[in-house]
PLY file of the C-alpha trace (Angstrom):
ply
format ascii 1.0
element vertex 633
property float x
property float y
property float z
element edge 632
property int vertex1
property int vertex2
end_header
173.45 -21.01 23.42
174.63 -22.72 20.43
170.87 -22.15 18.64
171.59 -18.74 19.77
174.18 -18.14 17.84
173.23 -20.00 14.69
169.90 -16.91 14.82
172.74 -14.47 15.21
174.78 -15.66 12.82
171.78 -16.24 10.08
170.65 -12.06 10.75
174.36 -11.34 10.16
173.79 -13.08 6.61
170.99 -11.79 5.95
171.87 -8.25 6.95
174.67 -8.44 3.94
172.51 -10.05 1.78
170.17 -6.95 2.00
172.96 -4.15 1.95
173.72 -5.45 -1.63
170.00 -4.66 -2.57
168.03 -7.81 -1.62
167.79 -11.71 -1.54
169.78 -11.96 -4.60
171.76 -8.75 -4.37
169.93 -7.17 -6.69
166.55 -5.26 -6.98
165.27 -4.04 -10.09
163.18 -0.57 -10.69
159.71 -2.24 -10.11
160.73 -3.70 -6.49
163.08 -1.30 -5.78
162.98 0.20 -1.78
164.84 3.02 -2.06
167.83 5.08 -3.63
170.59 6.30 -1.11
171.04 9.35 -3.48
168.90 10.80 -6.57
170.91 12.30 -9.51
168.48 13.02 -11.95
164.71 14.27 -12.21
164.08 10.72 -13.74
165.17 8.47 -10.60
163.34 11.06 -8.58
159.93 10.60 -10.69
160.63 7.01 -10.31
159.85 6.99 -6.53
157.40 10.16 -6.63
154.06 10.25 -5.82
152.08 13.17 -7.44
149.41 15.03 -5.00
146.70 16.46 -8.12
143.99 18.26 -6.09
145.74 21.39 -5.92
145.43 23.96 -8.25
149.07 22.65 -9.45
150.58 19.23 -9.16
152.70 18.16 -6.22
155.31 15.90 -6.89
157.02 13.95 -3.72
159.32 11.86 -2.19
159.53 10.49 1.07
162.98 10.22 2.98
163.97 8.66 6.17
167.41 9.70 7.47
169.02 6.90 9.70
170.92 8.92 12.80
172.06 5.64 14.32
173.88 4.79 11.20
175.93 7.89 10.48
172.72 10.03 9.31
172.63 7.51 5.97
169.91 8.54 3.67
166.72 6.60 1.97
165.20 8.36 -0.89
162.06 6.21 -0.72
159.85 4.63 -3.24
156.83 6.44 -1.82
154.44 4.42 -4.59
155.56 0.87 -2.78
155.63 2.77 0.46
152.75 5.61 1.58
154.01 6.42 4.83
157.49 6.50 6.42
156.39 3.75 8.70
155.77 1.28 6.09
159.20 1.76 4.84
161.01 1.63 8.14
158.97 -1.48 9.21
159.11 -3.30 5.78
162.86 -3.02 5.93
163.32 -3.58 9.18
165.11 -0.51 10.35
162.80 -0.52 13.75
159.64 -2.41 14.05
158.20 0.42 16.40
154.18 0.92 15.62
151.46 3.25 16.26
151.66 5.34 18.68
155.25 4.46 20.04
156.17 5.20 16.29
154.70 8.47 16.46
156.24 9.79 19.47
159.62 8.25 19.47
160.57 9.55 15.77
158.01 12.96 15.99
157.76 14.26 19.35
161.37 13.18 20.98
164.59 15.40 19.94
166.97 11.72 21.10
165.15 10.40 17.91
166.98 7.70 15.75
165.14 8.64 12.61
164.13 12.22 10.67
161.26 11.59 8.84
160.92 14.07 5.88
159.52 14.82 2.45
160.90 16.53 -0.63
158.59 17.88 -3.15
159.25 20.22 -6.54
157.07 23.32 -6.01
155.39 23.98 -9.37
154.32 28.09 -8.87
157.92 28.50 -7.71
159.91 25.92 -9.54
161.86 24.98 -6.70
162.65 21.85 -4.71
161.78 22.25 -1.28
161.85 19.47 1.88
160.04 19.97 4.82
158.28 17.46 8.32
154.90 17.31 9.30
153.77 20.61 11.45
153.49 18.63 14.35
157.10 17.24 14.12
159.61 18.71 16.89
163.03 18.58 14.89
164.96 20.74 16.61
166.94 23.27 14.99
170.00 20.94 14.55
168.60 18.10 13.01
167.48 20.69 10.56
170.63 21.66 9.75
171.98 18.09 9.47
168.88 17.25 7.59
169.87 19.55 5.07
172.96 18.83 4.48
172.61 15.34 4.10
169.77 16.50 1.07
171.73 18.77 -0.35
174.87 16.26 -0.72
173.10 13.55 -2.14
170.42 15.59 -4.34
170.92 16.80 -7.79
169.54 20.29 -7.13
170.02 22.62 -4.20
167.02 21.57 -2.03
165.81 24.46 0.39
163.50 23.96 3.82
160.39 24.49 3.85
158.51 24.80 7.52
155.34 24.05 8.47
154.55 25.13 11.54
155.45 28.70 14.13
157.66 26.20 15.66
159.66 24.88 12.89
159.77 28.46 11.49
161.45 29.67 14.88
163.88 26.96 14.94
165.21 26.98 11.55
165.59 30.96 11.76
168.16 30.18 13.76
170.17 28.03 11.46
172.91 30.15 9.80
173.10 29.45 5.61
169.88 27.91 5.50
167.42 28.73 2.79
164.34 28.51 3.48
161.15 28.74 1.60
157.99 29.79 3.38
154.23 28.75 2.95
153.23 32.42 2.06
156.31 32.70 -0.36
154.24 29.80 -2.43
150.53 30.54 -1.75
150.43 34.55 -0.99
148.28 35.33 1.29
145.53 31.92 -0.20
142.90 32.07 2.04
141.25 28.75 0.63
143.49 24.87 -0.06
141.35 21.79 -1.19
143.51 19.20 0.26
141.26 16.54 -0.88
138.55 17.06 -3.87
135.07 15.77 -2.50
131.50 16.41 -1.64
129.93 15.03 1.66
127.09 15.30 4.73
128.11 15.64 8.11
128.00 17.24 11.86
130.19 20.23 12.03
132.26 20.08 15.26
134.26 22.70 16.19
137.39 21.83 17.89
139.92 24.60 19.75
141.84 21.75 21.31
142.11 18.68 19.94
143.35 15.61 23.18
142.66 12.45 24.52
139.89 14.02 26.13
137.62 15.01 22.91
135.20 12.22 21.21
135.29 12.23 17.76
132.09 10.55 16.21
132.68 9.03 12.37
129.99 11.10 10.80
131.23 14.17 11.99
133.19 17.12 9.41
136.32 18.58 12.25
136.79 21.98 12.11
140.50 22.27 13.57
143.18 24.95 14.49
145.58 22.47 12.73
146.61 19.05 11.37
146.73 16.69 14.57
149.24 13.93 15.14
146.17 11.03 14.52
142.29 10.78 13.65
139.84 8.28 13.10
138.30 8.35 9.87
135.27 11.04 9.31
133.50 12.88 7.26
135.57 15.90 6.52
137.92 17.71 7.78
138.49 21.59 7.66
142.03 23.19 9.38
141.99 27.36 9.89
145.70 27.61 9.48
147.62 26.58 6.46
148.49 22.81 6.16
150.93 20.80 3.80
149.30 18.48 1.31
151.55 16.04 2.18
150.73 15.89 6.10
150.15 12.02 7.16
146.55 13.08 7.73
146.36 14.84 5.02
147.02 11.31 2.98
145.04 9.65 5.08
141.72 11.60 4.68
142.46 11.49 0.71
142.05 7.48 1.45
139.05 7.68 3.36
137.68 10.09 0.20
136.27 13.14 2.11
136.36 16.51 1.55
139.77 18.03 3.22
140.92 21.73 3.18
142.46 24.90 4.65
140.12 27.96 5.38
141.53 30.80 7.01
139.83 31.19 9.87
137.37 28.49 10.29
136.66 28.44 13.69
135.13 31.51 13.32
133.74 31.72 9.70
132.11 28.17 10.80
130.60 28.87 14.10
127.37 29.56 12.83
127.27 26.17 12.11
128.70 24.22 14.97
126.79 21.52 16.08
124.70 21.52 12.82
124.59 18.99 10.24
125.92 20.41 6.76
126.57 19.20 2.94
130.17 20.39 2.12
132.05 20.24 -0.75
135.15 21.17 -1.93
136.61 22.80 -5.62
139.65 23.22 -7.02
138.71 27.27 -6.87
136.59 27.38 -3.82
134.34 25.31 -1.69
130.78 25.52 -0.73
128.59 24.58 2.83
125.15 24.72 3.69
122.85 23.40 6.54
121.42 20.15 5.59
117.73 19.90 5.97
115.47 17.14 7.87
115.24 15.54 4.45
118.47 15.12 3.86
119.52 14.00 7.11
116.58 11.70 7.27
117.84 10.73 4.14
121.43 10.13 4.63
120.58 7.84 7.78
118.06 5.74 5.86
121.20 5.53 3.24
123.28 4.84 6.11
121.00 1.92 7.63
120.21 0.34 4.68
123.12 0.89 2.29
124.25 -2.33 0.48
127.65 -2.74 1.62
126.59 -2.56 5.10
127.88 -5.63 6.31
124.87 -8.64 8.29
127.31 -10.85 10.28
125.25 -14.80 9.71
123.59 -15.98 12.54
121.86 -19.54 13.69
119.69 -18.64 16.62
118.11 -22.18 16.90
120.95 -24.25 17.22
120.44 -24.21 21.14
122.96 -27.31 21.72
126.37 -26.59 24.21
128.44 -28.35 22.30
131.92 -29.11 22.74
134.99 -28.25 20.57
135.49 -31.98 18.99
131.67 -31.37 18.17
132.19 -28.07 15.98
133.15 -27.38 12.33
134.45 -24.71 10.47
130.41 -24.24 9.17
129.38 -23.98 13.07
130.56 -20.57 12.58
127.23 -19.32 12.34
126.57 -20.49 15.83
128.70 -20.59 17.77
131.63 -18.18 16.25
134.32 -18.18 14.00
137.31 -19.34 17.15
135.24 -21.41 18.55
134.51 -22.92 14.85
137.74 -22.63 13.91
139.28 -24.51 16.98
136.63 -27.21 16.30
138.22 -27.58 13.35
141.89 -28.26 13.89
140.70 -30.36 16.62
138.92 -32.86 14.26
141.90 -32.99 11.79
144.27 -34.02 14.69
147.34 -32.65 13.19
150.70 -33.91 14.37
152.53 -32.20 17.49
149.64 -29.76 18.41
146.91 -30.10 20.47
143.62 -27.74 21.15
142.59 -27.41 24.81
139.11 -29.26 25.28
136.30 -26.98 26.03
132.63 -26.43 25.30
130.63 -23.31 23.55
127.55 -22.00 24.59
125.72 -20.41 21.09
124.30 -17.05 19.94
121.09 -18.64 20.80
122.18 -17.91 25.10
123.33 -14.72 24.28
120.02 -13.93 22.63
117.61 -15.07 25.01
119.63 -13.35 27.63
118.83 -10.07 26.25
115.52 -10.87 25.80
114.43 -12.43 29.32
115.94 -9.61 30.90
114.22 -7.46 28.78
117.84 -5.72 27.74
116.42 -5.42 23.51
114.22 -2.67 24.56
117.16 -0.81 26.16
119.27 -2.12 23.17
117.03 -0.25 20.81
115.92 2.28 22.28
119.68 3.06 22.65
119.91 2.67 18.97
117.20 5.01 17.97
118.86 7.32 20.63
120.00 10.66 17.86
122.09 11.86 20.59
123.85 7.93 21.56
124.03 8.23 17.18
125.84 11.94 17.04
127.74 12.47 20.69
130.25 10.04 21.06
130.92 10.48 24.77
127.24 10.15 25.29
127.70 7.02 23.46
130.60 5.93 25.64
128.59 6.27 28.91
125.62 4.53 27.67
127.52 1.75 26.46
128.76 1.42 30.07
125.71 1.76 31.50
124.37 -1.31 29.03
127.13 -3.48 30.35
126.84 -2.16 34.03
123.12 -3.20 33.43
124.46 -6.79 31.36
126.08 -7.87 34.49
123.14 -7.44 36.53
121.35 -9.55 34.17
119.64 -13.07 35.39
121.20 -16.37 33.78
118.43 -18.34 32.26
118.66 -21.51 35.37
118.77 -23.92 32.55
121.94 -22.71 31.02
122.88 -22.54 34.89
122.59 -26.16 35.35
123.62 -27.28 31.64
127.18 -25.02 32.20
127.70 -26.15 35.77
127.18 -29.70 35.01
129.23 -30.29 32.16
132.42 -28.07 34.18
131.75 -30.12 37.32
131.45 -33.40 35.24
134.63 -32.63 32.92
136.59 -30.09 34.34
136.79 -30.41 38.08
138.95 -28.52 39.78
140.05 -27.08 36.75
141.02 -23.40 35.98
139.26 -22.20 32.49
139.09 -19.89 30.46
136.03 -17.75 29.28
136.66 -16.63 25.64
134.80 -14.33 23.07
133.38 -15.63 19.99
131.52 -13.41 18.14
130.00 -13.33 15.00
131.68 -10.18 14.02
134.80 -11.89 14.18
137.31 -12.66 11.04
134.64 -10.98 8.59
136.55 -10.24 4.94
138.86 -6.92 5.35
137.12 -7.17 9.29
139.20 -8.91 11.96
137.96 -7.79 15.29
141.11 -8.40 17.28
141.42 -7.15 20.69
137.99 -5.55 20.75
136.20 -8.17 22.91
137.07 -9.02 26.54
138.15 -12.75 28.15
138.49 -14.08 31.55
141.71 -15.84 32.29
141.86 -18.27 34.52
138.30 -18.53 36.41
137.53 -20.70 39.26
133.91 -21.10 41.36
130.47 -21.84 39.65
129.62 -17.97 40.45
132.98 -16.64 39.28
132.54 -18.72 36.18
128.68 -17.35 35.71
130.08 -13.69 36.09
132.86 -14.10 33.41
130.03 -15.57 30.94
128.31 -12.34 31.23
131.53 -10.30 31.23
131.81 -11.96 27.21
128.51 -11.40 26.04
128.46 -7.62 27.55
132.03 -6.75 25.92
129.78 -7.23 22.47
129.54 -3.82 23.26
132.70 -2.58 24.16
133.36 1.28 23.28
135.61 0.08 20.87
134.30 -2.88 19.52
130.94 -0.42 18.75
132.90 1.80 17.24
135.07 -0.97 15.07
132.32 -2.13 13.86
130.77 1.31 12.99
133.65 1.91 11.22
134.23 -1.30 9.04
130.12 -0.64 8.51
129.12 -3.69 10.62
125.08 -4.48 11.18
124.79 -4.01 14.63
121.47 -5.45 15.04
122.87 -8.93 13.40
125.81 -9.38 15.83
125.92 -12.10 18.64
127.81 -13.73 20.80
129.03 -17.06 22.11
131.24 -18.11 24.69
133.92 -20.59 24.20
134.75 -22.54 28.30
138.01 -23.70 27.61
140.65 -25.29 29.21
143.49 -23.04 30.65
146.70 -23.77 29.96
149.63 -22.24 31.98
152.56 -21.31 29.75
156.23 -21.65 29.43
156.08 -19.20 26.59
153.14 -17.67 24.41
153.25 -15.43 21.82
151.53 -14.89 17.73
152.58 -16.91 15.10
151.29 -15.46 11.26
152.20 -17.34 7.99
153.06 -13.87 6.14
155.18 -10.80 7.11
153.53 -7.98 8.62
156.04 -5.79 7.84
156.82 -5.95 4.47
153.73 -7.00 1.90
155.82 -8.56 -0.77
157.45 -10.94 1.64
154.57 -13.07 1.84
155.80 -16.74 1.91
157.50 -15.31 5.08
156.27 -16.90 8.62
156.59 -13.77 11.86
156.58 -15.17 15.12
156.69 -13.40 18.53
157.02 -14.67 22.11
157.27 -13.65 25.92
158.16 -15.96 28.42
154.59 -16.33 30.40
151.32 -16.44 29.03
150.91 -14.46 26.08
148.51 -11.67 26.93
150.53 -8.92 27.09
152.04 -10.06 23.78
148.43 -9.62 22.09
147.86 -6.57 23.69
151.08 -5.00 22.89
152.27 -3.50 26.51
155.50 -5.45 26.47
158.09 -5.62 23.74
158.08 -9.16 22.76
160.94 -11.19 20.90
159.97 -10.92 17.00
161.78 -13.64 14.57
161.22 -13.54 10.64
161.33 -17.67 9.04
161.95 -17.28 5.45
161.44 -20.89 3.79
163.25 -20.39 0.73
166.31 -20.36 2.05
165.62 -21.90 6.00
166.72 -18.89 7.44
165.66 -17.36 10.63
166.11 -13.81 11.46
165.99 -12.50 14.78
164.03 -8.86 14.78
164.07 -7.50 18.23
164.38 -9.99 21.73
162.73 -9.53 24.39
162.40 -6.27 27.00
160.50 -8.42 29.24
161.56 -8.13 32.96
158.11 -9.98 34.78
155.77 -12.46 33.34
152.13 -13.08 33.64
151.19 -17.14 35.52
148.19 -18.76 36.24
147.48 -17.45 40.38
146.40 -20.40 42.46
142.82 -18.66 43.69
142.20 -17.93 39.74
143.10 -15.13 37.42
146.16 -14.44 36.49
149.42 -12.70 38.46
152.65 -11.38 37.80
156.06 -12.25 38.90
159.87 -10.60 38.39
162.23 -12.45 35.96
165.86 -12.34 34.93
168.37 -14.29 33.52
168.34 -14.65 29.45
166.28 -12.76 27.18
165.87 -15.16 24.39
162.89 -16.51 24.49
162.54 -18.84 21.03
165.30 -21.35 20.20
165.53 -22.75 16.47
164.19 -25.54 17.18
160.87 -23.94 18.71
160.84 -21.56 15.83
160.50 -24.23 13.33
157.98 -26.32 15.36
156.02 -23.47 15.37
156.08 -22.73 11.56
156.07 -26.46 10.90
152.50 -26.69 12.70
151.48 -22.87 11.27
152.07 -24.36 8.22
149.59 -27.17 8.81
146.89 -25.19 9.93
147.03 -22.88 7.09
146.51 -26.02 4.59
143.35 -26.41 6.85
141.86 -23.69 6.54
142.16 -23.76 2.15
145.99 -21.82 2.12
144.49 -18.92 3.18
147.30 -17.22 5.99
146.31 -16.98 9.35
146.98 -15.60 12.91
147.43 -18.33 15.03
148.03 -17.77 19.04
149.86 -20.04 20.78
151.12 -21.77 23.86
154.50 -23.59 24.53
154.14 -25.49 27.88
156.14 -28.76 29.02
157.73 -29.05 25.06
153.90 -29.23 23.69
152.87 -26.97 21.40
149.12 -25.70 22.39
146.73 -23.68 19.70
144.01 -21.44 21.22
143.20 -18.98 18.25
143.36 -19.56 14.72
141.94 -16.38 12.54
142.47 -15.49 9.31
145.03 -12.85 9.01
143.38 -9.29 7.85
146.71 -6.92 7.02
0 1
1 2
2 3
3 4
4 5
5 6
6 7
7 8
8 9
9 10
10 11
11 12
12 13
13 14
14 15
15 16
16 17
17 18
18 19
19 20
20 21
21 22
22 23
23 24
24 25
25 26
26 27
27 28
28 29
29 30
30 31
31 32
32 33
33 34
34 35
35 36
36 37
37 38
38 39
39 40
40 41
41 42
42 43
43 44
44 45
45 46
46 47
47 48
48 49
49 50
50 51
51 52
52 53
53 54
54 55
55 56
56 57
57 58
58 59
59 60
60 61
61 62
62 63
63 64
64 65
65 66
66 67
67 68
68 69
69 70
70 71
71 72
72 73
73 74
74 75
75 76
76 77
77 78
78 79
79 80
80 81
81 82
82 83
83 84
84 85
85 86
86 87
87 88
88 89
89 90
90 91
91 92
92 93
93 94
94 95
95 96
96 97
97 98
98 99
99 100
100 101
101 102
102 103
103 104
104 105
105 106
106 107
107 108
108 109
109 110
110 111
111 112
112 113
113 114
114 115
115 116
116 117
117 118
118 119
119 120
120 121
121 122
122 123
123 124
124 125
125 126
126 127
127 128
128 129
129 130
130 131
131 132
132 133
133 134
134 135
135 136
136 137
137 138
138 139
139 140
140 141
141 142
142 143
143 144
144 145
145 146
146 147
147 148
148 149
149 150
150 151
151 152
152 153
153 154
154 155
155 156
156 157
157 158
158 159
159 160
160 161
161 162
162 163
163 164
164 165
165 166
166 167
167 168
168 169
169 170
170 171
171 172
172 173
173 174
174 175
175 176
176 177
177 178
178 179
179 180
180 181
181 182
182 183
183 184
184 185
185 186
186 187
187 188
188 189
189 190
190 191
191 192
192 193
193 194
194 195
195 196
196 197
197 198
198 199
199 200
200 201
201 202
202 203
203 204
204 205
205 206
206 207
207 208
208 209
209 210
210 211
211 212
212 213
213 214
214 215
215 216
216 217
217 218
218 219
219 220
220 221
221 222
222 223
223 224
224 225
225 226
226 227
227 228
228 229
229 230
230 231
231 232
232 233
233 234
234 235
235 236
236 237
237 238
238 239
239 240
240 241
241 242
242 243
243 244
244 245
245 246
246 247
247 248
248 249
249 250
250 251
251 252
252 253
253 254
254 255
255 256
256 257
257 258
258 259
259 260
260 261
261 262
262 263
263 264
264 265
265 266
266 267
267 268
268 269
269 270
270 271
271 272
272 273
273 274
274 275
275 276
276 277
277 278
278 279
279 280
280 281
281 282
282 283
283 284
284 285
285 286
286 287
287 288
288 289
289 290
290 291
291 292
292 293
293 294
294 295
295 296
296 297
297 298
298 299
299 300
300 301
301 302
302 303
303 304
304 305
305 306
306 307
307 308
308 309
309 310
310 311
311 312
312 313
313 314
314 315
315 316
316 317
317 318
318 319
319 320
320 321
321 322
322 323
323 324
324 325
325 326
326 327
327 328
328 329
329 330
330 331
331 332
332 333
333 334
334 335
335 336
336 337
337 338
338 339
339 340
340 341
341 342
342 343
343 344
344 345
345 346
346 347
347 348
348 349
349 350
350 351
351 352
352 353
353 354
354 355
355 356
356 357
357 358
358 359
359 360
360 361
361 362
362 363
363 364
364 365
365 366
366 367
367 368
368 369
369 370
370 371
371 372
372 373
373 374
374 375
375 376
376 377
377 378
378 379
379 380
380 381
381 382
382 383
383 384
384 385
385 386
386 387
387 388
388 389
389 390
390 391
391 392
392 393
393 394
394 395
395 396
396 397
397 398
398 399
399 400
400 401
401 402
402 403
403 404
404 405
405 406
406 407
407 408
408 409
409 410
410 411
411 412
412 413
413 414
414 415
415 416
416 417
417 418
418 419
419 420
420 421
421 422
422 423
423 424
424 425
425 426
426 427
427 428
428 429
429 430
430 431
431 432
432 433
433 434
434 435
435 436
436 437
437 438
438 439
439 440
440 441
441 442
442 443
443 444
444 445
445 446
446 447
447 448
448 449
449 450
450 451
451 452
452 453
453 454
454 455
455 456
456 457
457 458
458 459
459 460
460 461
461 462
462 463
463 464
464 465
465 466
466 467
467 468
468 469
469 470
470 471
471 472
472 473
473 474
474 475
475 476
476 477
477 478
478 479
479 480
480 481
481 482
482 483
483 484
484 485
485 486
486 487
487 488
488 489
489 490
490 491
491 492
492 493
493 494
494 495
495 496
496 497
497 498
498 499
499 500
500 501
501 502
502 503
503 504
504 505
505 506
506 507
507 508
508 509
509 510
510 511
511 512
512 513
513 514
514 515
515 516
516 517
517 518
518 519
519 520
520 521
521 522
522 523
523 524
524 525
525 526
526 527
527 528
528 529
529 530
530 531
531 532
532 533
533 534
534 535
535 536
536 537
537 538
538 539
539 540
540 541
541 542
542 543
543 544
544 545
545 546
546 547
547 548
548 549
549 550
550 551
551 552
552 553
553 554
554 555
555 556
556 557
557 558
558 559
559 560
560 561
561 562
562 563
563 564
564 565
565 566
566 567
567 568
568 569
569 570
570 571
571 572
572 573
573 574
574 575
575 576
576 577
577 578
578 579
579 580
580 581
581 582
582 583
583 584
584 585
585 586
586 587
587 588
588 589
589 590
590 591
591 592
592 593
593 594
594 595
595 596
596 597
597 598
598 599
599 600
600 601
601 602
602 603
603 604
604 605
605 606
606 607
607 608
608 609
609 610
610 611
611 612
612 613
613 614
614 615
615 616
616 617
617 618
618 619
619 620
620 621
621 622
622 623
623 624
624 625
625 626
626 627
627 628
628 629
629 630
630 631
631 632
């Protein structure tokens, strides 16, 4: 209890420290966060962002209004911070992400946060602040949003809705002024939202849900701005969309074209289903069928375009080696984490140990797909236009290639080399059967979470199936489409399979020598933790106990604790089970927290000072290290 309280007490410090405007209590114009008021068109183009590929320029500011904390206002410095998430993570405010983000502060009316953007409309010369159409503020919030603004702003500030539903709801606001889309464009049947010329498959979409495959090479035609997208190669909306949409920024990143055309759905139909060249103007835009040639063209660009990324490879190093065996350079063989673990193993750093284990390299995985004749299905897939353009074609023939992986034969040489080494070293012994690709920890490329493992196997047949299971998650729907993505080679990816040890866990969790959250807090160390092995942690289904170590001053401060109310154990016939818990929620004591940083902090002088993303296991007062990857933001 007493290291507890020494956490609690350090947030409480740290908590002041930052309501006086940082570390030192003071933050100067080129760090600054954010401005709890803005009295001047100067301090407002000090935080503004400026959206040009309109016919005018759009001037903005991003606000968050904080209900939990008596609706308290941050004008936010939208050039540190892009999206109200960054903000609200890199101050710590809530460290909700993704998807949770989205729908706790977008879709829910008991939200703690309104998430808004004020902008000076040039044609009108008015300030204006308005949500993203898909936001359901209800018509209070509105109100209260308002006032808050118009307290705290140095002009009168009217709304500005951006969707039927926002339009209804603040209709029914008494004294609010309001400033419609068609009061600034007038009946504009044509918006670039994002200057750009590209090729693409036109796919007409009436509905856009969890149910509809979006390929990366397609150009959306959509009814309106949706809540998330994968990056592709347009997009087009029918109905009139803010610039300053989420999506809207995002597609300006990914450098597409991006506008409104009254209705598309229709004016495009012709063209569904067809590749096109589109381009947008300032003035208008322009779309045509592509021909063969170009097509041809654009995939021969597309296979053989220099930043297309060829993973290394070593497919004659045939050797099972085990972990003490490997180096950092055996990457090319047999994977960057098994590699990697080879390589904190042979520096025998103080209070951490690797669990043993053995690797079986690329070269397996290879002649696998070869003796059971799985290339020719590999590329014929490949060469497959429709497997290329449908993506829920793709999806089913990437099951099918597993279904058919796990039918495959195991060469009976690997049978007996695998078997005898495990019944040799490991007797008895539950293990683990862990990915190692080589399209793993590539630069800007991390992989995470897109390959499959096998916790906890036990047998000689069990063990054979979960080798298999590795080697067919290579093509994963999402690791396929990860890599298509990042641009990935897939024709130069293997895999290798690290046998390792399995260690049953007190408490597991992520350990990464910078902060997530906040990008200039780099000499920072995040840690999080369940109780239980730390699955769940990586695959974010539980909300796991999240400290911040800050060095500089040996502080610890505790971000969220743990909602856990089961863990996850080894089960005595193999795999893995879950159990109820109660009783205390903190996880991490002080002195945990700084024997984890204190051995994160060895492995990153390791591995050259470069920060990583180390998982880890606390079991019996030992610190174990199963992962060590370097950390991709």
């Amino acid at each position: 209890m007493r290291a507890a309280n020494s956490i609690r007490l350090v947030a409480l410090v740290l908590t002041f420290m930052a309501s006086l405007g940082g570390a030192n209590g003071q933050e100067t114009k080129s760090n600054l966060r954010s401005l709890p008021a803005i009295t001047s068109r100067a301090e407002f183009d000090s935080l503004a962002r400026i959206y040009s590929d309109k016919a005018y320029p759009l001037p903005h500011v991003l606000f968050v209004i904080d209900r939990k904390n008596k609706n308290k206002i941050y004008y936010v410095n939208s050039t540190r911070y892009p999206f109200h998430k960054d903000f609200v993570n890199g101050t710590y405010l809530s460290l909700e992400r993704g998807q949770e983000f989205f729908e706790i502060n977008y879709l829910k009316v008991n939200r703690r946060f309104m998430l808004g953007t004020i902008a000076y409309q040039t044609p009108l010369q008015r300030w204006t602040f308005e949500f993203w159409e898909g936001d359901l503020i209800s018509a209070g919030q509105i109100k209260t949003a308002s006032d808050v603004i118009n307290k705290s702003f140095f002009q009168p500030v009217a709304f500005k809705p951006n969707s039927s539903r926002q339009d209804e709801a603040s209709a029914r606001v008494e004294g609010l002024e309001r400033i419609l889309q068609n009061d600034i464009a007038k009946e504009q049947e044509y918006e670039p939202l994002n200057l750009a010329r590209g090729l693409g498959r036109i796919h007409i979409i009436e509905k856009l849900d969890e149910h509809v495959e979006i390929g990366s090479n397609e150009i959306l035609v959509l009814n309106e701005v949706p809540l998330q997208l994968p990056p592709v190669a347009g997009v087009i909306v029918a109905k009139p969309s803010t610039s300053l949409s989420h999506i809207n920024l995002l597609v300006k990143g990914w450098g597409v074209p991006n506008a409104y055309i009254k209705n598309a759905h229709q004016l495009l139909k012709e063209y569904d289903g067809w590749w096109v060249s589109f381009e947008t103007k300032r003035d208008t835009y322009t779309i045509k069928r592509a021909d063969l040639g170009q097509v041809k063209e654009y995939q021969k660009r597309m296979a053989s375009r220099p930043d297309l990324i060829r993973p290394r490879s070593d497919l004659t190093a045939s050797r099972i080696a085990s972990l003490s065996h490997q180096r950092a350079k055996d990457v090319i063989a047999y994977g960057g984490k098994s590699a990697n673990l080879g390589e904190m193993m042979q520096a025998r750093l103080p209070g951490i140990i690797v669990p043993n284990g053995f690797t079986i390299p690329f070269f397996y995985y290879d002649q696998f797909i070869r003796e059971n004749r799985l290339d020719e299905t590999i590329d014929e897939m490949m060469n497959d236009q429709k497997f290329v353009h449908d993506p829920s074609y793709r999806r089913a023939r990437l099951k099918e290639l597993r279904e058919q992986m796990q039918k495959g034969r195991v060469n009976e040489q690997l049978r007996s080399a695998v078997l005898g080494v495990v019944h040799a070293q490991y007797p008895g012994k539950g293990l683990f059967a862990r990915s190692s690709s080589n399209s793993e920890d590539l630069p800007k490329f991390s992989g995470a979470g897109i390959h499959s493992s096998v916790p906890n196997v036990k047998g000689d047949q069990q063990l054979l199936e979960s080798i298999k299971t590795v080697w067919a998650s290579l093509w994963n729907f999402e690791a396929y489409e990860a890599r298509e993505r990042a641009g990935i080679d897939h024709g130069k990816v293997f895999m290798a399979v690290l046998i390792q040890e399995g260690i049953n866990a007190d408490s597991a969790g992520v350990v990464l020598t910078t902060d997530p959250y906040d990008r200039e807090n780099k000499s920072a160390y995040y840690i999080s933790a369940k109780r239980g092995l730390g699955i769940k942690v990586v695959e974010g289904k539980i909300v796991a106990e999240q400290v911040i170590f800050r060095p500089q001053t040996n502080t610890i401060q505790v971000l969220t604790r743990s909602a856990e109310d089961s863990l996850l154990t080894f089960d005595e016939k193999g795999g893995v089970k879950e159990i109820p818990i109660s009783g205390e929620r903190a996880v991490l004591t002080d002195e945990m927290v700084r024997k984890l940083v204190k051995a994160a902090q060895s492995i990153k002088r390791v591995f050259g000072g470069k920060d990583q993303d180390i998982e880890w296991i606390y079991m019996g007062g030992r610190i174990y290290i199963v992962q060590a990857r370097p950390f991709v933001a």
